[in-house]
Structure formats: C-alpha cells, structure tokens
N, C-alpha and C positions, 0 to 999 in steps of 0.2 A: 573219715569218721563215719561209722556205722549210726543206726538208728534202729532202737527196736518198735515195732506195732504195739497200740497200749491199746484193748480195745474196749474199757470200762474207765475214757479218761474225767470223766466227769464226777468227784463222788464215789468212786470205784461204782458204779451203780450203774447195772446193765438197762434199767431202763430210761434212767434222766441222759446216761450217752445215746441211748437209741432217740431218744426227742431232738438232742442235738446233730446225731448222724442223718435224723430224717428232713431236715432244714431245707436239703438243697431237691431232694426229690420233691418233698410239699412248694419248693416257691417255681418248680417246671412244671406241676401240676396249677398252680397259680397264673403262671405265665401265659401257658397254654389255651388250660380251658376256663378260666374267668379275664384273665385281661386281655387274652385272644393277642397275645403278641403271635408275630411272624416267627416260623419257625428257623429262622437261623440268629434273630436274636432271643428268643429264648435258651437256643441250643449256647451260645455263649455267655449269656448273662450268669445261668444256672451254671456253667464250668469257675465264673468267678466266682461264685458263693461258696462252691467246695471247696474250691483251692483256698478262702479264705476258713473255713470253718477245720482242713486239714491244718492248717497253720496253725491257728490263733487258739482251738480247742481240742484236736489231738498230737499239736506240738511238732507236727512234721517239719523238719527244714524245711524252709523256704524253694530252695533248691531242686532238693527232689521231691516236689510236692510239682514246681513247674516244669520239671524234666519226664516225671509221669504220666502231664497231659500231654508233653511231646510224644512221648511214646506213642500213646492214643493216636493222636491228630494224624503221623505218619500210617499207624494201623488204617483211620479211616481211608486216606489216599490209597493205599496198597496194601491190600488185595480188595478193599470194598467200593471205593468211587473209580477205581478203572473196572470197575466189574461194571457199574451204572453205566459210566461215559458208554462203552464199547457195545452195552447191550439198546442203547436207546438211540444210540449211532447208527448201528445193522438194523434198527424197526425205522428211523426215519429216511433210511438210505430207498426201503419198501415202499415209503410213502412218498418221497420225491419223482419216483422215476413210476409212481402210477401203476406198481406190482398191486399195492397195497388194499387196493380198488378191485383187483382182478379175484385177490383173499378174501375179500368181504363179500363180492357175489357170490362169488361158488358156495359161501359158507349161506347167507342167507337162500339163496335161488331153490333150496331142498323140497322145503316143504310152507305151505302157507297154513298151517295148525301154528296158534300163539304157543299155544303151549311147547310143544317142539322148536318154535323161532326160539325159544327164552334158551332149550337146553343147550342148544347148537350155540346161539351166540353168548348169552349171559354166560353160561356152565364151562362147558367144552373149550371154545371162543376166548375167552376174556383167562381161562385156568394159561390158556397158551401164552395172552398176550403177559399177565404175571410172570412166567417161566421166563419170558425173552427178554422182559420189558422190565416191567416189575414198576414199583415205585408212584402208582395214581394212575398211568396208562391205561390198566386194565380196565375201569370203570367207568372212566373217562368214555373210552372209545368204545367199549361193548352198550355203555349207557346209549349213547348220541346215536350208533347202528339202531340199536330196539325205538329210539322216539324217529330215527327214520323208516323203520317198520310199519308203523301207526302205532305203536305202544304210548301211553300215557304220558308222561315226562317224568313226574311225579311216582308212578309205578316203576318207571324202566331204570331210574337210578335205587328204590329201592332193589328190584329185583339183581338186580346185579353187584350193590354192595351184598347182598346176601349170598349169592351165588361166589363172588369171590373169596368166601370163608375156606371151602377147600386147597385153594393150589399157597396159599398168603407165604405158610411156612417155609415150602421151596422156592420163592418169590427171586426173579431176579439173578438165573442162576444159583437159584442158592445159597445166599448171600446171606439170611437170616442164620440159619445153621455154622456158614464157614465163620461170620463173625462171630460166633460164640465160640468158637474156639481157643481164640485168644487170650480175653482174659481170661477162663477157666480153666485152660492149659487139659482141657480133654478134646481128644481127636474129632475131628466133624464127621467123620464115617461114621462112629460107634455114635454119636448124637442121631446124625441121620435113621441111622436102622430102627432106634428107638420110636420116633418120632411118625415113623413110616410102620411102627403097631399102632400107632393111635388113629392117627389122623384118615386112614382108609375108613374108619366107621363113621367118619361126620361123611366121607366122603360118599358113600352110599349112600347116606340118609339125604346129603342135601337136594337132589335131584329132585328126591320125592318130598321133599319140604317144600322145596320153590313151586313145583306144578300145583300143591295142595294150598300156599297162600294163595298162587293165581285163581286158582277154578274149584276150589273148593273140595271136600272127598268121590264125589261120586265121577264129579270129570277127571279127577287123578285115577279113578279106576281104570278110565277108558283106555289113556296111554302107559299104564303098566308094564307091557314089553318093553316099552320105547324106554322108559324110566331104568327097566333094569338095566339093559343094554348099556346105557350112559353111565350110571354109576355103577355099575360091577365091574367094569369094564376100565372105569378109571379106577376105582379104589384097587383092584389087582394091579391096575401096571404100576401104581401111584408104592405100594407094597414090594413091590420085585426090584424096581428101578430104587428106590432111598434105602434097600437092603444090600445088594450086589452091585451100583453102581457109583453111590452118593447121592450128596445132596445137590447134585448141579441139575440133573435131570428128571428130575421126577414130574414137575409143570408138564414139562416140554411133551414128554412121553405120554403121561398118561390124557394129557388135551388129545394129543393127534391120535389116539389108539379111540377114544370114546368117539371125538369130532368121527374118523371114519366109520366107527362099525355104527354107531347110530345114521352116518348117511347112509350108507351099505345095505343096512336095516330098512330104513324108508322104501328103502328102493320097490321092496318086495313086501312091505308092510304098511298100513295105512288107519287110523285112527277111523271108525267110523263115522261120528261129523267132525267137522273141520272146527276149532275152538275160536269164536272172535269177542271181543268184548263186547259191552251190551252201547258201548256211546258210538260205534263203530259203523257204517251206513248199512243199509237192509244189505243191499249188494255186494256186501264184501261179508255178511254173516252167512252165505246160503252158498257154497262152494262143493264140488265132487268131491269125496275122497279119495280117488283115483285119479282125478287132474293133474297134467303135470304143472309145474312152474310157470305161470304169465311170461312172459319175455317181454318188455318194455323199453324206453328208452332210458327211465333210469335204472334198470337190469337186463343189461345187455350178457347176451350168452357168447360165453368165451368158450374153444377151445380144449381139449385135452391137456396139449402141449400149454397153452397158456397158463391155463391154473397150476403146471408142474413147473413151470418155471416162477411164475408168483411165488410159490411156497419154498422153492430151494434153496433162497437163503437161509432160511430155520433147518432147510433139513440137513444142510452142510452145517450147520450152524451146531445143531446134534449130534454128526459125526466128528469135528475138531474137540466141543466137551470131552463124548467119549475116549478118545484119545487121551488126551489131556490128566484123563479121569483115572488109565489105568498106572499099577501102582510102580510096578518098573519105567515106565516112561513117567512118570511124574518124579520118580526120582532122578533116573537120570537131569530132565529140563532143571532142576536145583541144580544141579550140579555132584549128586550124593552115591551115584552110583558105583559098583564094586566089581561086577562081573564082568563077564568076558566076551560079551557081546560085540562086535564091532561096531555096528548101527549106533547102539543105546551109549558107546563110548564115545562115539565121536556131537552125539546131542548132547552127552554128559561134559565133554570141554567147554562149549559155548554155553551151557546151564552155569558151569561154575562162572566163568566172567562176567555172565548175568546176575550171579546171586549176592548181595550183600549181609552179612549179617554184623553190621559195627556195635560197639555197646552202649548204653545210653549212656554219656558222662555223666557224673555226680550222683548217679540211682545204682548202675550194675553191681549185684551182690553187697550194698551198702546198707539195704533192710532189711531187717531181719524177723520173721515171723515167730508164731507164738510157741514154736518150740526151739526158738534160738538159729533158724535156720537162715543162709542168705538167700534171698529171693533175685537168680537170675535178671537183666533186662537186656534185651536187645532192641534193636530196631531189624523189624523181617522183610527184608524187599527182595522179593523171587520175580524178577520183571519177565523173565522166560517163563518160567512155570504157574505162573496167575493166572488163573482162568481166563481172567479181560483181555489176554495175550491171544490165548484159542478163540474167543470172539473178534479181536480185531482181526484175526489170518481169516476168520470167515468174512468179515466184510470184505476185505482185498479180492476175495476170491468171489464176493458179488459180486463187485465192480464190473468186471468181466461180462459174467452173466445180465445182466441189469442195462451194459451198454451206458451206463454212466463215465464221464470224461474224470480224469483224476484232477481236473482244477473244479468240478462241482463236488467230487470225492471230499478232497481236501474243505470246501466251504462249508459244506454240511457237517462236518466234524467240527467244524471250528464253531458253526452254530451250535451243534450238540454241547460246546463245552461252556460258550457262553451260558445257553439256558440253565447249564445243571451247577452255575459257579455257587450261587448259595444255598439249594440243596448240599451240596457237599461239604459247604460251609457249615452246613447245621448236621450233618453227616461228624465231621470232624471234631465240632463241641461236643457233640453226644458221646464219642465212644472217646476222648479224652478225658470230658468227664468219670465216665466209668470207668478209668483208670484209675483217674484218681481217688475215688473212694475205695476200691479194690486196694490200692497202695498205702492209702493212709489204713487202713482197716476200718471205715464206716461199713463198709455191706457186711463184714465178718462181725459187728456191734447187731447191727440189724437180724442180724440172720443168728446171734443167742437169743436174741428176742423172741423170733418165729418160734425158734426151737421148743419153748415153753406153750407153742401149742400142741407136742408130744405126737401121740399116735393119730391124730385129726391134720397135721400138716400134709399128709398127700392129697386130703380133698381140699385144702384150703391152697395147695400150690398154684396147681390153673388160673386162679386169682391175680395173683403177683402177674406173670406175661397179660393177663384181660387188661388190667390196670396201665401196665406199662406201654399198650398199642394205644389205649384211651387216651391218655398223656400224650407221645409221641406221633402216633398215628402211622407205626412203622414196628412190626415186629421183629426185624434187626437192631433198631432200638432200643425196643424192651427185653432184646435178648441178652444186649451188652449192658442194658442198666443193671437186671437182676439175676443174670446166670449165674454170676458167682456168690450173689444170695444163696441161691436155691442150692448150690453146690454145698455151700458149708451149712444149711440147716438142715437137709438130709442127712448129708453124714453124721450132724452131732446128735440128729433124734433114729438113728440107723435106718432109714429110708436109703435105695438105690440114690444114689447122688446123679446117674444116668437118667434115670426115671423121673429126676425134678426138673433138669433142665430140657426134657422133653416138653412135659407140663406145663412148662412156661412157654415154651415157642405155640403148641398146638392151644394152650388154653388165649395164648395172642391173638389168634387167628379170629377169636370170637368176637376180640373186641375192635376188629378194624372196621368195622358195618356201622359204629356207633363213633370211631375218632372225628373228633371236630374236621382232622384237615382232610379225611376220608368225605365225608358229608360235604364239606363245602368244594372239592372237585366233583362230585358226581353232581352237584346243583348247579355249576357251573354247566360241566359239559353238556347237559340236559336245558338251560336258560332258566333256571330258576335260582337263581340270585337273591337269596332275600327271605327264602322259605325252607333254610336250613333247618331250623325249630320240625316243622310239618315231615321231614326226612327220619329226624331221630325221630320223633315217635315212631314212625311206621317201622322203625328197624331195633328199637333196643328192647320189647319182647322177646324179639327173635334171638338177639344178641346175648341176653339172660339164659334163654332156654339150651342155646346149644353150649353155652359156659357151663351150666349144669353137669351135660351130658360129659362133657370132659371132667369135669369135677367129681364126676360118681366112678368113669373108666380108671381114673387115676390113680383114685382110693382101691379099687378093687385090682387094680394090676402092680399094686404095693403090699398088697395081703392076696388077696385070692389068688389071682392071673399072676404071680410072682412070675411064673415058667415063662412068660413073654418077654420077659426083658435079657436081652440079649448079653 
C-alpha cells in the first residue's frame, strides 16, 4: 500500500501545517536550550514527537513513519559514528602513548608572543584537532593548552570557541558535508566546492579578528605578516583542498599548511615586542624579540625525528583519506567499478562483499512525493568504502609506529566506543529524526513557508544552519535537520538549491561559539564550571557579526557573485 506526502494537512493551510510541522524543532530547541536536557535525551525525545505528529497530523502510516527513523538511525551508524569512533580512536591512540605531548610542544615551543601563541594553537592548532577529531575536542584541548600557557581561563575558552569558527564545516573528516548528503540526495563533493567559496573569507578574516579582540587595533598592526601568513595560507589550501579533494580534508590540510608556514615564518620574522597581558608578572611582560624558546621542564625540547613521528599518525592519517577520496578507488572499495584495471578489480571484488544496499521494508518506493513519484529507500552500508575504514587502517598502522601493544590497541578502542556510546546515541536521534520529517513531508510544509520570503531568502538562509548549531551544538546536526529545508525553498523561490545548503553548513559554523554544549565544554575544559552565562556574553557579539558576514556573502553570491557557484 502506497502513501502519498500531503503537505498543507491541516486546513489545506500552508501556514497552520507549518505551526504544526514546527512542533518538534520548537520542543529540541526547548529541550536544549531552556530545560538544558542532555543531549541524547533530547536527541530521542524530539524523534518521538515527530513520529507522533508524522502519525497523528500528517497521517503517515505508522509503519513507515518508524521504518524512516530506521533508515536515519542506521545512516547515523554508517558512514557518521564510524567516522567519530575511528577519528577520536587515532587522536587518543596520540595521547596514550605520550605522542600527543611531543605535538603540543613543538606547536607551543615557537614563539612566546600571546598573540602568535593564540594563532598557532587556538587557530592553526585546534582547525587540526576539528579535522581529525572533531566533535568538542577542538576546544577543549586548544582551550586547557592556552590556560597552560598563562592565558586567562575565561579568555582562552572564548578565544578559541571563536577561532574554531573556521575549520567546524569540514569537522571531523567531513562529516557535516558527507551527512548532508543523504537526506538531500545531492553529492557531497558538489556541497563541498560550494561551501569551500564561502567559508575561505571568514577564514581569512578570523586570524585578524581574534589577534584584534586580544590586543586591540594597533597591536594587530604589529603582527600583520604573521596574521597574513596564517590566514591566506589556510583560506587558499582550505579553497583547493573542498574544491579538488572533498570534504574530508580540508581541517587537516589547511591546519598543517598555516601551523608550518606561520612556524617557518617566525623562524626569520619576529614581532617587535613580545605581546603579554597586562595581569601577567613584570618578568614575563619584558622579553627579546629574537629570543629563542625557554626550554623548561615543563617544555622539554624534542628532537626532529620526535616531533616527525608525533605527527605521523595524522599524516598517514591524510594519505589513507586521500586515497579513499579518489574517485575510481572509491568506486571500486563499493564494489561499482567497470574497467579494466587489475588492481582497482580485484579491490572492486572485496568492495562488493563489503557493500550492502537492502531496502527498507514497508518504506521502499511506497511514498510517493508531490508529483506522484516513489521515493526510493535503502539502507547504505559501504563498510570498505567509508571513510572511518581509511581512519581505522591509519590507526593499524600507528600501532606500529607508536610501539603500542595490540591488547592496549584493542582497550583504547574499546574505551573510545564506551565514551562516544551516547553521543552516538544522540547522533542517531538526530538524523532519524530528520528522516523523518524529510519522509512525512514536514520540512517540505516548512520550506513553502520560507519560500514566501521570495527574493530576501538567500540572506535569511545562513540563519536556518546559525539556528540549527545553537539548538544541537553540531553543524552535522543542523545540516541533517535543515538541508532539505534549504533544498526545497531555493528551488521553489529559484535560488541555487547548491547555494542554500552551503549557507546552512557555513552560516552553522557561526553559531557554534554560542551552542550551549559548545560553551559548557570549553568551561569545563578551562575549570570554570558554573560561568557559562560570562562565556556567551563574551562570544555572541562575535557570533552575530560573523553570521552577518555570511548573510550579506550569501545574498550577493545568489544575485551578484552568481559565477561562484559552481
């Protein structure tokens, strides 16, 4: 028995359905940010509401209204929480065996200008740990470095929720881009390229935004070079890399391209005084600009070789993606290749045994959209070809390197899976969820609503993704909440439907410096517990200003810049 999508079922009336479609977004935005639930039961409470209000108010069978959130929940699993596990598995594999220690000297040891500490580790630093890590990592750990610095506590977690505004989008292997693929059924390359026109211009500008809250205009003048150097530097690799590669590496790349040429830089360049705050002791404000590095006992100076092997796991870590990443080896690992290769046919046998695609029972081509058409479902599990696969063959092959035993291998992974069991769980509700309203057709109700904002919805789209990171605190999140929003209100007001779901991923990015569960990790990882409130102030001006800036690029690369969009 078929079922058709009604998506005016209340009243035929596009806007009393849109009050009732908006029920389950308003009570995760409730959840969230006024009754401060945990985010794995929010992330499932908010999937019961839908499946109740897909039921009971747009009449969807029972059936495939619960076979939709299947769908979802298996998407979260695969390809999104073995992307998590495998990348938070290879950064704690770093930290067990005391690599991780050897990464964070080299990177602080450069230079003792604050200002430059912040680009290196907040900037550079933290865009990396995002790309590998993703997921709170970033802030966490670049925060707790800078308050071991002598930075503020209070300072050092704003500056680096702000500084993490740049790499958020490619977060995590890429994880915010590859999930929106799925429901929207547009490719994550052609997202990626997009996405990689916008987001290079925050990514310039933030460098010189963070050294200007620290120290004000005239001490930003001083380090200018050093400022360009780090963001021209990322925003071009950040531009090359999510145009010709995807969206897996762009973090990874454009961190390590900035992280060196700004040390490179130092090497032979030197700010004329040394930047230290004013609460900071006389004898640490009055330093050479040509001094090299203190050496201490708690910065001990390592080696060449040391610091090359510290970092090898990322950088093998970057050659299995890329692999992974190219387009005849990604077809063959499915199992889908044609030609005549020997190599790519004999990866293309064990891709096929690897790849499942079964149908969803009670959904596949059983609903029928609003031109009468059936709407495909499968269940996608490419277990060879998933990125988290190229990540875990790079942990295997730390192991090795690392001198790690395969029964701490094994325990650290098994820790890895414990900690991240309800993340994933709230991982799982989320983009279940967003099946399910995708399926019943709430977001297609929502998105004739938008549409009656006409030729002003491209500056209003950035909105939608700021909203959706505020709420979740994860712009994979609000990729999956509202991508297919964005998709069907461009189209119906003729906006690029590429161009919106960009807007939503980069206009995310602004709001993750102000997400409750953003704020309450970096207060954490810094010891200030308790002065979450004092956090968002210092960061939702910021937060506002750079949403703007995408809100103005947006509109103008929907009319003027049209040629940018690929």
């Amino acid at each position: 028995m078929t079922w058709t999508q009604q998506f005016t079922p209340v009243g035929n009336s596009v806007i009393w359905s849109s009050l009732i479609a908006l029920i389950p977004i308003l009570y995760f935005f409730w959840a969230l940010a006024i009754k401060r639930m945990k985010g794995y039961m929010a992330g499932v409470t908010t999937l019961l509401v839908a499946l109740a209000v897909a039921i009971l108010a747009y009449k969807m069978p029972a059936s495939m209204a619960f076979m939709s959130a299947s769908q979802g929940a298996v998407y979260g699993i695969l390809p999104i929480g073995w992307i998590i596990i495998t990348s938070v598995f290879l950064y704690k594999l770093t930290v067990k065996t005391g690599q991780f220690d050897i990464i964070r000297t080299s990177v602080v040891s450069i230079t003792e200008d604050r200002r430059l500490q912040a680009l290196l580790v907040a900037f550079s630093f933290g865009a990396f740990l995002e790309g590998a890590a993703g997921f709170g990592a970033p802030v966490a750990i670049s925060a707790a470095l800078l308050v071991g610095l002598g930075f503020n506590p209070l300072y050092a977690a704003g500056l680096c929720l702000l500084a993490n505004t740049a790499p958020v989008a490619f977060g995590a292997i890429g994880i915010p881009i590859t999930a929106m693929e799925g429901p929207t059924g547009v490719a994550a390359m052609e997202i990626s390229k997009m996405v990689g026109r916008q987001l290079p211009f925050i990514s310039v500008f933030i460098p010189l935004y963070l050294v200007f809250v620290m120290a004000g205009f005239k001490k930003t003048l001083e380090v200018l070079p050093a400022i360009l150097v780090s963001g021209v530097s990322f925003a071009l690799t950040q531009f090359v890399s999510s145009n010709f590669l995807g969206p897996e590496l762009p973090d990874i790349l454009s961190a390590l391209v900035s992280l060196f040429a700004l040390a490179i830089f130092l090497k032979f360049w030197k700010p004329k005084t040394t930047f230290r705050f004013q609460s900071e002791k006389a004898a640490h404000e009055v330093a050479s600009a040509s001094a090299e590095p203190r050496e201490t006992q708690d910065q001990p100076a390592f080696t060449g070789a040391q610091i090359a092997k510290a970092w090898s796991p990322f950088l093998i870590l970057t050659i299995f993606i890329s692999i992974w990443g190219i387009p005849q080896i990604k077809t063959a690992l499915t199992g889908h290749y044609e030609g005549a290769n020997a190599f790519l046919s004999a990866i293309n046998s064990i891709g096929h045994y690897l790849t499942f695609m079964p149908e969803v029972p009670w959904l596949n081509n059983l609903i029928l959209n609003g031109n009468g058409e059936p709407i495909a479902a499968v269940y996608k599990l490419e277990l060879l070809g998933a990125a988290g696969t190229a990540i875990l063959l790079s942990a295997v092959v730390t192991k090795f390197i690392v001198n790690i035993s395969w029964k701490d291998w094994f325990i650290t992974f098994n820790e890895t899976c414990k900690e991240l069991a309800l993340p994933l769980l709230t991982i799982m509700s989320v983009v279940a969820f967003a099946y399910v309203t995708n399926a019943s057709g709430m977001s297609t109700t929502l998105g004739l609503l938008l549409a009656k904002t006409g030729a002003l919805f491209p500056f209003f789209s950035p909105v939608l993704g700021w909203l959706g990171v505020f709420i979740t605190g994860s712009d994979t999140s609000a990729n999956l909440l509202f991508g297919n929003l964005q998709k069907i209100t461009a189209t119906s007001i003729g906006m690029d439907p590429l161009l919106a779901l960009a807007a939503n991923s980069s206009g995310g990015v602004t709001g993750k410096m102000i997400s409750p569960q953003s704020i309450a990790v970096a207060c954490a990882a810094v010891g200030l517990a308790g002065k979450e409130s004092d956090l968002f102030r210092f960061t939702v001006k910021h937060s506002l200003f750079l949403l703007l800036i995408v809100c103005v690029l947006t509109f103008l690369q929907s009319n003027v810049l049209s040629w940018m969009i690929p």
